[in-house]
N, C-alpha and C positions, 0 to 999 in steps of 0.2 A: 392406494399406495401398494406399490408390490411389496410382496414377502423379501424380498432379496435384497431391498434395502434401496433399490433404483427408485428415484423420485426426482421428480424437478419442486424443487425448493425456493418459494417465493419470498419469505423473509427466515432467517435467522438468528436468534438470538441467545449469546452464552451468561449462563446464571452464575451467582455463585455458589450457588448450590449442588454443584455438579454434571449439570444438565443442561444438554442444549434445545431450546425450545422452537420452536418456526413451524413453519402455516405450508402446506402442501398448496400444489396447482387447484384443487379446491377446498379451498383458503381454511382444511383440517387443521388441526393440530396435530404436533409431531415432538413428543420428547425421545430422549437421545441420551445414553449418558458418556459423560465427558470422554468417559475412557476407549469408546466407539472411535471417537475421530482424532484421538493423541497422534500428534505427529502429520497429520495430513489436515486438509481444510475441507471445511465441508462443503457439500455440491452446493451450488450455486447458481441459479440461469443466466446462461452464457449471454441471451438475448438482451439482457437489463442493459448490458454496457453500448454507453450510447457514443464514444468514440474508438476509432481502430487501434489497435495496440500496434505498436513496433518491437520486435525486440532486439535489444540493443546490449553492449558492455561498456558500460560509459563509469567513470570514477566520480565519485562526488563528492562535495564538502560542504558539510553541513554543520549549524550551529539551534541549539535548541531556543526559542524566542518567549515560548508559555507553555506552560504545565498542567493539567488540571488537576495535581496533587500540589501545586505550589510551591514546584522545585525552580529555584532562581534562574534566570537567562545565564547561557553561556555565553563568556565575552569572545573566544575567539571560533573559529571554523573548526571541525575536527577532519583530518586531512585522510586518512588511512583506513583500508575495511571498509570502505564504503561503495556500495556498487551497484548503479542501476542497471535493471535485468528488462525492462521492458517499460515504454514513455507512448503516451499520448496526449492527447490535447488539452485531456484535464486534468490528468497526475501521472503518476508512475511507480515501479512496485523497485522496493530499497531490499538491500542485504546489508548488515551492518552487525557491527561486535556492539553496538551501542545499544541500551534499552529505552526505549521510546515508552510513554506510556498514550495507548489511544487517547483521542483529540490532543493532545501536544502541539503545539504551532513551531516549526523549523522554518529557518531562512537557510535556502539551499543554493549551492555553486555549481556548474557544471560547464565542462566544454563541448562545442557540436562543431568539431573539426572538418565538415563537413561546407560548415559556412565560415569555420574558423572563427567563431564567437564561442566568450564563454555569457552562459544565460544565471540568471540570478531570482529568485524567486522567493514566494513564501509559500508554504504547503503544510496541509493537516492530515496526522495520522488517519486515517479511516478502518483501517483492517490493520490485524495483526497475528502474525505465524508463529509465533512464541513457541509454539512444542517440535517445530520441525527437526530443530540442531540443537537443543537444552544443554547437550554436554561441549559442546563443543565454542559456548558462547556465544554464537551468530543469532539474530534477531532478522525477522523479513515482516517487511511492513506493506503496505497500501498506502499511500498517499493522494490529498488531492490539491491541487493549487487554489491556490487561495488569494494568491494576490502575485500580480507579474506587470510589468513596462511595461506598453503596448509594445512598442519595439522588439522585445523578447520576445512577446507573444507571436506575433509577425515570423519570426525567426523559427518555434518553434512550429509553425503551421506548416510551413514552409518545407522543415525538416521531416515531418509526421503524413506532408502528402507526396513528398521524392525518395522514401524508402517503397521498396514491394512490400 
């Protein structure tokens, strides 16, 4: 691992202890402390992702479904602040005033004006950017679908291979 801090980072993991812990390209150990990466996300191998990203500005509405603190389902959609920055095949990365806790289960709304369908889904937290906007209230998240109509699914393939 260089001095400089450049590494390609094969898993990562935040403690609560302060420290972020993860396994270099070979498979070392690498702690970190939290205060290193405030505000930004840690490096990550770009190659792990196994569908193409599109990036997009799409509105979305979203309602929470499961918690894993066992905070109760929302009954309705939350309509505002909410905005996907970039969609692929198997999730997409959210901005929102809303706090999500990772693995949370969302039932998600969106339109793809493109085919003029709105898509409907289920998706789990995976990652979360928590220190990026702290003051400013915005949350960015990682999602991944979890559960979709094949119909949407069709839709969203569709969409994901007629963008450049």
């Amino acid at each position: 691992m260089a001095a400089s801090g450049s590494f390609l980072c094969t898993r990562m993991t935040w403690k609560r202890s302060g420290f972020i812990s993860g396994r270099d390209e070979d498979d070392a150990p690498i702690f970190y402390a939290r205060e290193k990466w405030a505000g930004m996300t840690p490096p990550f191998s770009a190659d792990k992702r196994v569908d193409r990203r599109v990036p997009v500005r799409i509105p979305v509405r979203f309602r929470l479904l499961k918690s894993p603190v066992g905070e109760a389902p929302e009954p309705a959609l939350h309509n505002g602040h909410n905005l996907m920055s970039d969609i692929s095949r198997g999730g997409f990365f959210l901005s929102t005033k809303h706090f999500l806790e990772v693995r949370s289960v969302i039932e998600v709304e969106f339109v793809l004006e493109l085919f003029r369908s709105v898509l409907k889904a289920e998706a789990g937290v995976v990652r979360s950017n928590n220190y990026n906007f702290p003051n400013h209230g915005k949350y960015e998240y990682g999602l991944r679908f979890t559960a979709m109509h094949p119909h949407f699914r069709e839709i969203l393939e569709k969409f994901v291979g007629t963008k450049p």
